[in-house]
GUKOLTI-608698 format. One record per residue (C-alpha): residue in one letter; x, y, z. Coordinates in steps of 0.05 Angstrom, whole numbers, plus 5000, padded with zeros to 4 digits. Layout:
  res    c1    c2    c3
    A     X     Y     Z
...
This chain:
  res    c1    c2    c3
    X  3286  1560  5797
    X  3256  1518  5854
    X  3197  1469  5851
    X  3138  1488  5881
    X  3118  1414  5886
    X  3178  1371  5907
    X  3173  1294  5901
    X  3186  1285  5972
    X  3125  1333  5988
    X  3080  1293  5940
    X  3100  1234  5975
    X  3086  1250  6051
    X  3012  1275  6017
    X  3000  1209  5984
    X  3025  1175  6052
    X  2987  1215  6097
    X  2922  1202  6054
    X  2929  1133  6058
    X  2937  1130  6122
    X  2877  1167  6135
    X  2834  1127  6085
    X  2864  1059  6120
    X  2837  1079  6191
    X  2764  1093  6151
    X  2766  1039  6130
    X  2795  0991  6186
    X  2737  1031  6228
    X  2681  1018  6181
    X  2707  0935  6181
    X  2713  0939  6256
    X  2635  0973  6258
    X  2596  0934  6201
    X  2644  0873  6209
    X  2668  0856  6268
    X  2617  0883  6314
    X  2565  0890  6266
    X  2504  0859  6304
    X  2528  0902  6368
    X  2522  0968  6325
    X  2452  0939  6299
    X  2419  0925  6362
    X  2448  0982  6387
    X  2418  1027  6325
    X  2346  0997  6333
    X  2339  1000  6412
    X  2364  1077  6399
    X  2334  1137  6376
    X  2349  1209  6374
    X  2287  1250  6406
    X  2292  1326  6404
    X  2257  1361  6458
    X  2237  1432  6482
    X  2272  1469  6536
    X  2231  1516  6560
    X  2247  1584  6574
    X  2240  1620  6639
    X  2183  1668  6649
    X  2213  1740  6679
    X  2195  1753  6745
    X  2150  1821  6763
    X  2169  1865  6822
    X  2145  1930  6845
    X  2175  1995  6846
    X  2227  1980  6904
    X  2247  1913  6879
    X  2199  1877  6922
    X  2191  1805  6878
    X  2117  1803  6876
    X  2111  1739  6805
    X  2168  1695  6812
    X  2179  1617  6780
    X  2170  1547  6816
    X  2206  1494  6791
    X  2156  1443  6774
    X  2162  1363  6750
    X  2111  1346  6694
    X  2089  1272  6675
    X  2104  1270  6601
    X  2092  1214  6552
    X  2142  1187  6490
    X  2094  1161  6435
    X  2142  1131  6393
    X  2180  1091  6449
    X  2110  1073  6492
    X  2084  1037  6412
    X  2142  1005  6396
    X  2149  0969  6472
    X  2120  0896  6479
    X  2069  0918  6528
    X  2005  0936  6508
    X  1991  1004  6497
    X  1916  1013  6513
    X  1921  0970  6573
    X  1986  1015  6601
    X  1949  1070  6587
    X  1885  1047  6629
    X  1939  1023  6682
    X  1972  1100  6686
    X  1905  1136  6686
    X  1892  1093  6745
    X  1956  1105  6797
    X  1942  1184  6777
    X  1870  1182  6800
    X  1885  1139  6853
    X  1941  1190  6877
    X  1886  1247  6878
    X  1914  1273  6808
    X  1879  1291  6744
    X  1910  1273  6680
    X  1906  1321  6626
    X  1849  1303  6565
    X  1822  1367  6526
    X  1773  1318  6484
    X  1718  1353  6490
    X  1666  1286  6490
    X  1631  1265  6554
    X  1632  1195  6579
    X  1577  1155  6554
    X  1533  1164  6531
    X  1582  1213  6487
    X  1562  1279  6477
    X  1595  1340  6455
    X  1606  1386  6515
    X  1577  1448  6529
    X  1638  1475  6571
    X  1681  1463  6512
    X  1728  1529  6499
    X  1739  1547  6426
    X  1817  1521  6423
    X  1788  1449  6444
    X  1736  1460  6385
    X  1791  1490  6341
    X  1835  1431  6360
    X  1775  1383  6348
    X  1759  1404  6279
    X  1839  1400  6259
    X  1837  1326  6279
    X  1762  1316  6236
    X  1798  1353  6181
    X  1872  1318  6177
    X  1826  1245  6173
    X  1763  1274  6138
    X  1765  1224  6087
    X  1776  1160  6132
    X  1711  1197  6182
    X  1663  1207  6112
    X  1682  1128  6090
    X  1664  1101  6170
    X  1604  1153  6172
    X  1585  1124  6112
    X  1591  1044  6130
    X  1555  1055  6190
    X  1498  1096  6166
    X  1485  1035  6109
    X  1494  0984  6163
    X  1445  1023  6209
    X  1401  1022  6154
    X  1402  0961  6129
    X  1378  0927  6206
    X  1329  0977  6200
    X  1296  0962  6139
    X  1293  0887  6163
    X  1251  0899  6216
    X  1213  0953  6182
    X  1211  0937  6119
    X  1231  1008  6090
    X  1262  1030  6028
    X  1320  1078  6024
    X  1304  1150  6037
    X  1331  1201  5982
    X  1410  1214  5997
    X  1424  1280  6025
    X  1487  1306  5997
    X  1546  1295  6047
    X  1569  1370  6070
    X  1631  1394  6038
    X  1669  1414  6101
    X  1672  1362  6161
    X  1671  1389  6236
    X  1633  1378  6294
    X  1579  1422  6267
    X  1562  1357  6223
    X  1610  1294  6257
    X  1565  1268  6322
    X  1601  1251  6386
    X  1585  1180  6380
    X  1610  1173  6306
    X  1667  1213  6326
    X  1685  1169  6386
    X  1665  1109  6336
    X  1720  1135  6283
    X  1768  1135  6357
    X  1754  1069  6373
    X  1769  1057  6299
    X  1825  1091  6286
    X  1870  1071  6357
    X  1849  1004  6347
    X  1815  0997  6413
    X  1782  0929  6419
    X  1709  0916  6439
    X  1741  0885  6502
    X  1749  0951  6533
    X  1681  0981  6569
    X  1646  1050  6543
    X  1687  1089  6599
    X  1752  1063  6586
    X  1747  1070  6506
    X  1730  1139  6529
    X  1788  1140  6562
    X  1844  1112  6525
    X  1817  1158  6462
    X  1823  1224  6505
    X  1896  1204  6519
    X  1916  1182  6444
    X  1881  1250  6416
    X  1922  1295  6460
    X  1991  1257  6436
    X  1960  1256  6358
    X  1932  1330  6365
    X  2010  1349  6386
    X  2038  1316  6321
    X  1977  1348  6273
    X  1983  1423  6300
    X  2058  1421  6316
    X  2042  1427  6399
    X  2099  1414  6439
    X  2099  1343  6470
    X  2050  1322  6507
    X  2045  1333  6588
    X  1999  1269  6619
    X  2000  1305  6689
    X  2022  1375  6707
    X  2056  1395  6768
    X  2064  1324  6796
    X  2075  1313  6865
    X  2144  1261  6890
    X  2088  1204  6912
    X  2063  1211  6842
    X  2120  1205  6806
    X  2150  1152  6859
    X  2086  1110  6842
    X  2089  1117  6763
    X  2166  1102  6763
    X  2152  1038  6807
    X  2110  1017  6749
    X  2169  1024  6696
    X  2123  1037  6633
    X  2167  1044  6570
    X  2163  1115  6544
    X  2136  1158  6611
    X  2181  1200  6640
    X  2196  1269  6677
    X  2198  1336  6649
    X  2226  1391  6692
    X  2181  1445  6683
    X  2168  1513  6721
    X  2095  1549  6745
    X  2079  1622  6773
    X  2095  1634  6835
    X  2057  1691  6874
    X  2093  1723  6923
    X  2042  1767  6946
    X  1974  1769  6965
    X  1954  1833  6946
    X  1944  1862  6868
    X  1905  1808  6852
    X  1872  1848  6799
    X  1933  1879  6771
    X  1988  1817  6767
    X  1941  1775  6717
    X  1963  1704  6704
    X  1990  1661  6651
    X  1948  1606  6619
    X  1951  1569  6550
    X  1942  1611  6482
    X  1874  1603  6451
    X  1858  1607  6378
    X  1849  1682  6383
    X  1912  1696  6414
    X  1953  1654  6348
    X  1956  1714  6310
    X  1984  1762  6354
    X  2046  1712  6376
    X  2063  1681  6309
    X  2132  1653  6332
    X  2096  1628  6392
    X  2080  1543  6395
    X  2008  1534  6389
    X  2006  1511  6456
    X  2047  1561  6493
    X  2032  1597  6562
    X  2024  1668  6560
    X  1994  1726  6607
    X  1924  1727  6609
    X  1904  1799  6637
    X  1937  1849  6675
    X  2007  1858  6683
    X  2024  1785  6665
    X  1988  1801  6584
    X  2011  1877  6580
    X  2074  1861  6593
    X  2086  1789  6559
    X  2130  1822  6504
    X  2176  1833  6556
    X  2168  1770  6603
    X  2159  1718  6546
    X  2230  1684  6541
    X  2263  1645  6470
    X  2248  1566  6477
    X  2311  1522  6476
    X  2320  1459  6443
    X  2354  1389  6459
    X  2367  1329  6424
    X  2371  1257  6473
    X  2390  1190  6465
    X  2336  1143  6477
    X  2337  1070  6494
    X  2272  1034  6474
    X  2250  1036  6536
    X  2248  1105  6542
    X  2315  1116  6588
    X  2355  1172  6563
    X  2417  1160  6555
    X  2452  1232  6537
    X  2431  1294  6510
    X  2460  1351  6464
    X  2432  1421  6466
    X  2422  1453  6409
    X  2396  1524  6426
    X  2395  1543  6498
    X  2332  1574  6525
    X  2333  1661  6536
    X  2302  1673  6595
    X  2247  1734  6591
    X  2261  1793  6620
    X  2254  1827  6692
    X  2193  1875  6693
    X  2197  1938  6742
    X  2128  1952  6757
    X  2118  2021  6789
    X  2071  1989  6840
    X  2084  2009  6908
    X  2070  1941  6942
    X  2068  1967  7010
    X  2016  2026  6990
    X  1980  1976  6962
    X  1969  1930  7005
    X  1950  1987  7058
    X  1897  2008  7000
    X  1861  1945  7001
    X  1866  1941  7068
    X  1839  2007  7081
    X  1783  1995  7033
    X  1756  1932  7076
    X  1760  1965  7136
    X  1726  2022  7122
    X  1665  1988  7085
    X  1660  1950  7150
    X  1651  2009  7195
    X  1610  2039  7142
    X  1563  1973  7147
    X  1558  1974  7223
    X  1483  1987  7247
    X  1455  1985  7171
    X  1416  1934  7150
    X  1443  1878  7101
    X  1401  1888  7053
    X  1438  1965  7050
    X  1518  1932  7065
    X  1566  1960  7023
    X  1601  1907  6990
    X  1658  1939  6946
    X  1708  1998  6926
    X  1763  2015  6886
    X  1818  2068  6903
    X  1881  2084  6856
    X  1946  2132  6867
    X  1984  2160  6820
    X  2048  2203  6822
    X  2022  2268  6795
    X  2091  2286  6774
    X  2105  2233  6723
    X  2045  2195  6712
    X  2072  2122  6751
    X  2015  2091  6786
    X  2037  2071  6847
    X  1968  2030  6871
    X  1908  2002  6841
    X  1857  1964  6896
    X  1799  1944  6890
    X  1754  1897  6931
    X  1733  1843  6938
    X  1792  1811  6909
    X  1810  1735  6902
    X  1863  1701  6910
    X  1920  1683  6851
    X  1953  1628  6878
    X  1885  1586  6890
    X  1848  1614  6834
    X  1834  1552  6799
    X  1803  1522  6859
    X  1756  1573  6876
    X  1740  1594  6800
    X  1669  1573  6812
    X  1657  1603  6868
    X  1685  1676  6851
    X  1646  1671  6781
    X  1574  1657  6813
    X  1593  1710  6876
    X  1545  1763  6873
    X  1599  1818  6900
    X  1646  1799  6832
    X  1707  1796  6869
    X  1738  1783  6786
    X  1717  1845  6768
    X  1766  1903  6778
    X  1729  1962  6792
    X  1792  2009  6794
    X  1802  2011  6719
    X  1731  1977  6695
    X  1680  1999  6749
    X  1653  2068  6727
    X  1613  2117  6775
    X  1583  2189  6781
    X  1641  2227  6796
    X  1582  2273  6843
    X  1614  2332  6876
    X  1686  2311  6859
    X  1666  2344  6781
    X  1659  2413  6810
    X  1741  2432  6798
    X  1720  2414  6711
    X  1670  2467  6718
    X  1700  2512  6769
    X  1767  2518  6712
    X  1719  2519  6650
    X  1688  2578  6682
    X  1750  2614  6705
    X  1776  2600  6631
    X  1719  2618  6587
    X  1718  2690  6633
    X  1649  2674  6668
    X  1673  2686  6734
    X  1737  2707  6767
    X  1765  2672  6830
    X  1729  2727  6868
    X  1666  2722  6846
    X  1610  2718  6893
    X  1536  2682  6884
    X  1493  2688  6947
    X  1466  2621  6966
    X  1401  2612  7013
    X  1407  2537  7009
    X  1370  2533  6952
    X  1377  2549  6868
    X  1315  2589  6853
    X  1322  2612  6779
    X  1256  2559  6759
    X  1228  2570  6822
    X  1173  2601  6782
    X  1152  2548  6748
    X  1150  2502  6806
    X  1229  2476  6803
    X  1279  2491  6863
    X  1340  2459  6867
    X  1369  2447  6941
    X  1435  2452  6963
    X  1470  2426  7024
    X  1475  2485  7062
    X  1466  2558  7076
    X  1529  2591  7048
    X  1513  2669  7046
    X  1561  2700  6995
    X  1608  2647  6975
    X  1675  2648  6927
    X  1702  2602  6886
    X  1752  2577  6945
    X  1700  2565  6987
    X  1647  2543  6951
    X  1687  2484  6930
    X  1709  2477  7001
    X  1641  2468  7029
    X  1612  2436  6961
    X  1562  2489  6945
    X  1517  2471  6894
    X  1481  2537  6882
    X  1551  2564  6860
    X  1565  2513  6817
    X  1493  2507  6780
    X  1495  2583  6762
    X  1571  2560  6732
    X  1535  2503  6692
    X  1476  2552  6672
    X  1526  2592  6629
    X  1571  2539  6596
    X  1526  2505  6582
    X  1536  2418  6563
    X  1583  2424  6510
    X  1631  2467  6546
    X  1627  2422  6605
    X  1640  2367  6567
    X  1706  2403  6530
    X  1744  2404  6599
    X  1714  2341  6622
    X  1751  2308  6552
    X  1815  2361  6577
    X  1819  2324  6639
    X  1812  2252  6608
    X  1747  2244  6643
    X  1699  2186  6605
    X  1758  2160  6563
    X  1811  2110  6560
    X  1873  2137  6599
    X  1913  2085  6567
    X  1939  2051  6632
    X  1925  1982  6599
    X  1883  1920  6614
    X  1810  1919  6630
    X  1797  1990  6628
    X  1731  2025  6609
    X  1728  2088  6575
    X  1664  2115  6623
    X  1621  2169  6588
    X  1614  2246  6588
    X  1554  2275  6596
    X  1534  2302  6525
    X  1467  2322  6485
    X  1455  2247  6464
    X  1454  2218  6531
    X  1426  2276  6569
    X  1362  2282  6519
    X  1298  2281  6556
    X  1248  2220  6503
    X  1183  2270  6523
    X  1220  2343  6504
    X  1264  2311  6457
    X  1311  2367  6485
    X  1362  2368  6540
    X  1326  2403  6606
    X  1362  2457  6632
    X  1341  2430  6705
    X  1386  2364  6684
    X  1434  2406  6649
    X  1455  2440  6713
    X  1459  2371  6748
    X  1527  2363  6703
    X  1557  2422  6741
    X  1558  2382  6804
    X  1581  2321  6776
    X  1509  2276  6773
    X  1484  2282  6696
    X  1503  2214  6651
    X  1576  2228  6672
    X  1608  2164  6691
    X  1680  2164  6702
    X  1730  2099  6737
    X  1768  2111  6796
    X  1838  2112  6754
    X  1806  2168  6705
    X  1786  2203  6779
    X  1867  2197  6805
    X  1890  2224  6745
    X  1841  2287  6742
    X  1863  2296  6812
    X  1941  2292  6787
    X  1933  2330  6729
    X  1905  2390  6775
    X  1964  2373  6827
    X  2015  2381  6773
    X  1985  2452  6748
    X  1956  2433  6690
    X  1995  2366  6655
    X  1961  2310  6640
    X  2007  2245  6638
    X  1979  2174  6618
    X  1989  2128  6672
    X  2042  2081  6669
    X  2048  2011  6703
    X  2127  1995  6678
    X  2179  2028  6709
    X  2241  1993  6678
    X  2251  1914  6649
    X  2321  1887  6662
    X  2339  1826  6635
    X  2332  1765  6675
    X  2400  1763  6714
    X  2387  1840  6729
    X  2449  1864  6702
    X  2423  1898  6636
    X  2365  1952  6629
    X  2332  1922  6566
    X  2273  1989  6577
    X  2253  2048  6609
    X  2194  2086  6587
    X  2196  2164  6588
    X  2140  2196  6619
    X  2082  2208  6562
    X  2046  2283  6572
    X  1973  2276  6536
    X  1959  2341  6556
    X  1996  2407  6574
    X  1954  2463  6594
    X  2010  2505  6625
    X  2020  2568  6592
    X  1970  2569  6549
    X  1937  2635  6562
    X  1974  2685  6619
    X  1906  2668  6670
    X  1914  2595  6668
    X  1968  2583  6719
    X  1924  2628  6769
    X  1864  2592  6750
    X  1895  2516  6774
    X  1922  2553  6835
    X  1856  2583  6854
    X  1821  2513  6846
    X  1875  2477  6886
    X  1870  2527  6939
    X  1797  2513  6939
    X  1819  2440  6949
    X  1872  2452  7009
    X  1811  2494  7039
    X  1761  2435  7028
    X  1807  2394  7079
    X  1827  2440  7130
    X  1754  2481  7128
    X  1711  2449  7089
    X  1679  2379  7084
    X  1745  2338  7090
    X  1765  2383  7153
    X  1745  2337  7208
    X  1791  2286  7185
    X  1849  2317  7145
    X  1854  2391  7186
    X  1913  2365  7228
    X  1940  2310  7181
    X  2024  2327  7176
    X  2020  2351  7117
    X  1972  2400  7074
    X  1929  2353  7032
    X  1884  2387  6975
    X  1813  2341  6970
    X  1746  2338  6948
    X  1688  2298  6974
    X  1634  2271  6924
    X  1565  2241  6938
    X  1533  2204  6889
    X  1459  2203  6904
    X  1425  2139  6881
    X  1345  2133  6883
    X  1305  2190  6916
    X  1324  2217  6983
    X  1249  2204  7010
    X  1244  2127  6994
    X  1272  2102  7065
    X  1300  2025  7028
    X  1335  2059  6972
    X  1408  2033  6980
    X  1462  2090  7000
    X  1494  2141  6955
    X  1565  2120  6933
    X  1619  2158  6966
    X  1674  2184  6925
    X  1740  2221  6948
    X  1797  2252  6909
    X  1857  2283  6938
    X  1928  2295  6931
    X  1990  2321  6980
    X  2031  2361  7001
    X  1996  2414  6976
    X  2055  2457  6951
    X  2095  2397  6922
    X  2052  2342  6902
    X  2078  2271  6904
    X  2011  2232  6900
    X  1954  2239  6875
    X  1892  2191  6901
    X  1813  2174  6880
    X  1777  2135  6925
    X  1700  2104  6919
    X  1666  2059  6956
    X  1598  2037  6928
    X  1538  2060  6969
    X  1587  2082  7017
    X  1541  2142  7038
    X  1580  2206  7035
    X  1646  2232  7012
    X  1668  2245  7068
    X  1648  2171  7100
    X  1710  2147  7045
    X  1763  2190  7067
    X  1790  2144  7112
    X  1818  2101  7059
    X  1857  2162  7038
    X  1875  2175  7100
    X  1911  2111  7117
    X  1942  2115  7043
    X  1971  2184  7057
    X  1993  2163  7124
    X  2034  2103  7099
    X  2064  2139  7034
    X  2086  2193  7084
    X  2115  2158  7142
    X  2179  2175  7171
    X  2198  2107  7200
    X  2209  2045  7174
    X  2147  2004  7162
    X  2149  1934  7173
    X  2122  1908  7108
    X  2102  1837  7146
    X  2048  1867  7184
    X  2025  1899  7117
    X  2014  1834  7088
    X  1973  1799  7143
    X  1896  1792  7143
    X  1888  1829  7082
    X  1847  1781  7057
    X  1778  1773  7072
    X  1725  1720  7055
């Protein structure tokens, strides 16, 4: 039988492990021996320093793959701690010396300590992560802050009894919590001065100073914040001048910033800015001090944009020079978002919007101007929203600069009306009570009311109710065409509020569509906020009012688009959707695409219903070429279904009340709807004074020929 273990086996083992254990240990002797001191040095100017790669943000487009949010490779000034303390220089005086070449260079360091120079005082602009940030640093050195408090108050006493001659007052028990609700800014900055060792050399200002600079590299190291950036986005003179300086520890981050390739959406891109102590909760695996989308697009979508942070490990000489690095987990990118914006229809929508509130201001006085509008599209047949304007808008690559400005300007260019202004929808409501009529069996589409211009059925008591015309006998067609109000107050008569307000709700009207970020749900006109305080009863003279769209109702203009799509699309109400497809960040996987949502399907649902939506939408297509909209949409090249919508505001007879808002809803070609539109401009006058924003909007989303998207983009801005 053969050996498993031979002796010549055994032997080449025991001579293979000696030979490894003789190059150990000649290695070790040749390491702590012979070059000993070298490896020494060598280990104590060295250090290992991990440091965050961060990821790429993913880029938004619109619809056609138009980049509108891209990246810009940025440099940022950072600062090593550890190798700036342990350098010969001193550290308070290089500190002093680098807060000097920035400001000189026209640069503004980063210090979040919310203190003022002397005399120090807490800020009022303070936000609540510098407070939150603030109270972690009182907190992680409460007991060295209670011990100084204390000295000082005793010393403070003590000259004061001398030259009083006072005894103690009572003690007041110390509070059990310390923050800045109880820590003063001077015994805070005293504790600084303290507790960075910054002599009583340095001036007021530059202990004020040098403390803002060693808080943010402390505050890192207390709340785990990434490391710490002295100047963002620094310019080549900057970092030419700081390098010429060759301070230990300072060095250059690569870094990368929004980039806006557009100058349109303003309202709807968002931007990204640093989490705040609210936000903590809702990113958990975020850093503490990680950028993420503030509002619009940017926040609703940061679940999708948001990339994985890498990591690296360098080699560090003592004076800061790295020497090599190892990567330990490379950065994800986020992912491509495909909006469903349509950045050319956009931009012709804001456009459209300033042009027209110019010619409406032209021979009105100032004190009447129209100032502002909003107008959305959607695409009735899926629910994508394919515009959202409003005006005036700002500007998201210089938004920093001109924050102060747009926050005091009395027009609120921040404030996006399209999704959080909300208005009388005025005549535009009559299709809600033109279908609950047809579908609760009051009238049929041929039903005729005789109108003499005016709604006599309180005349009696001393209460007629005008309408804009002399109609005669008038159908359902045509009184929406020519916006008869005596038709539609007899319809309000007999529903009555509540039933009103049911196909107000069916159309989404004075509720949260669910399109995203800053949207307000409106209101529907109902018993609590139609009551009269004298009657303590809902007049039937204001109850009618609701018919024709004045009342309490207040809708926004994307509710308004998507009434006007749900009636395009025969009945189905989708919720309008912003994100057409994310793709991850090399665009060669679809990470998402979102199916069209239906809230509401109304097709079907009794055999008069389909009928009904036809009868209104032929109302609609006769509203534009016979009715109110005619003048302007009669010829356009294709059939357009609209309604125009006045929104009276003060009494007609007081000559300096400011205009009625105009509102406009439409939505083409008639027989197969591709887009669906609201328009209102704020005491715009009239309906019909509005329709040339739709007009340009239809025009462009129809076009035959190519449009050349440069000219859309020019002088779309205006001051």
């Amino acid at each position: 039988m053969k050996k498993l273990i031979s002796p010549f086996r055994l032997a080449m083992v025991m001579v293979v492990m000696v030979l490894v254990f003789a190059i150990y240990i000649v290695t070790l002797y040749d390491m702590q021996v012979i070059h000993g001191a070298t490896w020494t040095h060598y280990a104590e100017n060295h250090r290992l320093v991990g440091r965050t790669i961060e990821a790429t943000r993913g880029r938004i487009l619109d619809r056609n793959e138009v980049e509108l949010v891209s990246n810009r490779s940025v440099n940022h000034i950072a600062i090593d701690w550890v190798t700036l303390a342990n350098s010969p220089v001193n550290n308070n005086d290089t500190l002093l010396k680098l807060v000097a070449v920035t400001q000189n260079m026209g640069y503004i360091h980063t210090d979040t300590l919310g203190i003022s120079a002397p005399p120090f005082e807490y800020l009022d602009s303070m936000g609540q992560t510098q407070i939150n940030h603030m109270n972690a640093f009182i907190s992680t050195h409460e007991r060295a802050i209670r011990n100084m408090i204390r000295n000082m108050s005793a010393e403070n006493f003590g000259l004061l009894a001398q030259e009083e001659d006072e005894t103690p007052p009572a003690e007041t028990p110390e509070p059990e919590e310390l923050s800045i609700e109880n820590v003063t800014a001077v015994q805070l900055m005293a504790f600084l001065r303290q507790h960075y060792n910054i002599s009583a050399e340095y001036t007021a200002e530059e202990t004020r100073i040098i403390a803002g600079v060693r808080f943010e590299i402390d505050i890192r190291n207390i709340i785990g914040m990434a490391e710490y950036y002295f100047v963002e986005d620094a310019g080549v003179a900057l970092i030419s001048a700081i390098v010429e300086h060759n301070i230990p520890g300072v060095f250059v981050q690569e870094s990368s910033v929004r980039r806006y390739n557009t100058t349109v959406a303003s309202h709807i891109l968002g931007q990204v800015g640093p989490m705040t102590a609210e936000d903590v909760p809702l990113f958990p695996d975020y850093p503490s001090d990680a950028y993420i989308g503030r509002d619009g697009l940017e926040r609703d979508f940061e679940a999708f944009l948001h990339g994985v942070n890498g990591r690296m490990v360098q080699t560090v000489t003592a004076d800061g020079v790295a020497l090599g690095s190892n990567i330990v987990r490379e950065p994800q990118p986020g992912g491509n978002v495909i909006s469903t914006l349509d950045t050319g229809l956009q931009a012709v929508a804001e456009s459209a919007l300033r042009s027209t509130i110019r010619s409406i201001n032209q021979g009105r006085r100032p004190a009447q101007h129209s100032h502002a509008g909003a107008a959305v599209a959607i695409d009735p047949r899926n629910g994508e929203v394919l515009a959202v304007a409003s005006v005036p808008g700002f500007s998201l690559e210089n938004f920093n600069q001109q924050f102060t400005r747009l926050e005091t300007d009395p027009t609120l260019p921040m404030f996006n009306r399209a999704t959080g202004g909300t208005y009388e929808p005025g005549s535009a409501f009559k299709m809600v009570t033109a279908l609950a009529a047809l579908y609760e069996g009051r009238i049929t589409e041929h039903t005729l009311f005789f109108c003499d211009g005016a709604f006599r059925q309180w005349e009696e008591e001393g209460f007629i109710y005008r309408c804009m015309g002399i109609h005669g006998n008038i159908n359902l067609r045509e009184a929406i065409a020519h916006s008869c109000n005596v038709y539609f107050y007899y319809l309000a008569l007999w529903l009555g509020l509540d039933t009103m307000e049911e196909f107000a709700q069916k159309f989404g009207l004075g509720e949260l569509t669910g399109i995203g970020f800053g949207e307000a749900p409106g209101q529907r006109s109902v018993e609590a906020n139609m009551m009269d305080p004298i009657y303590n009863t809902v007049l039937h003279g204001h109850m009618i009012q609701v018919g024709i769209g004045q009342g309490a109702s207040l809708f926004t203009p994307v509710q308004l688009a998507n009434y006007a799509a749900m009636i395009a699309s025969g009945g189905v109400r989708y919720r309008p959707q912003l994100l057409r497809q994310v793709r991850s960040y090399d665009g060669t996987m679809t990470i998402y695409s979102p199916e069209p949502e239906v809230l509401i399907d109304m097709r079907g649902i009794n055999a008069e219903i389909d009928g009904q939506f036809r009868a209104i939408a032929e109302g609609m297509l006769l509203t534009s070429t016979h009715g109110t909209a005619a003048s302007q949409l009669a010829n356009f090249r294709v059939p357009v279904a609209s309604k125009t919508g006045t929104v009276e505001i003060g009494t007609r007879r007081d000559a300096n009340a400011p205009y009625s808002h105009g509102v406009f809803v439409a939505y083409a070609p008639f027989d197969d709807p591709q887009i669906a539109i609201a328009v209102v401009i704020e005491h715009g006058g009239a309906g019909s004074a509005v329709i040339p924003v739709a007009y340009q909007m239809l025009d462009h989303f129809f076009r035959a020929d190519t449009v050349n998207q440069q000219m859309l983009f020019e002088n779309v801005m205006l001051s």
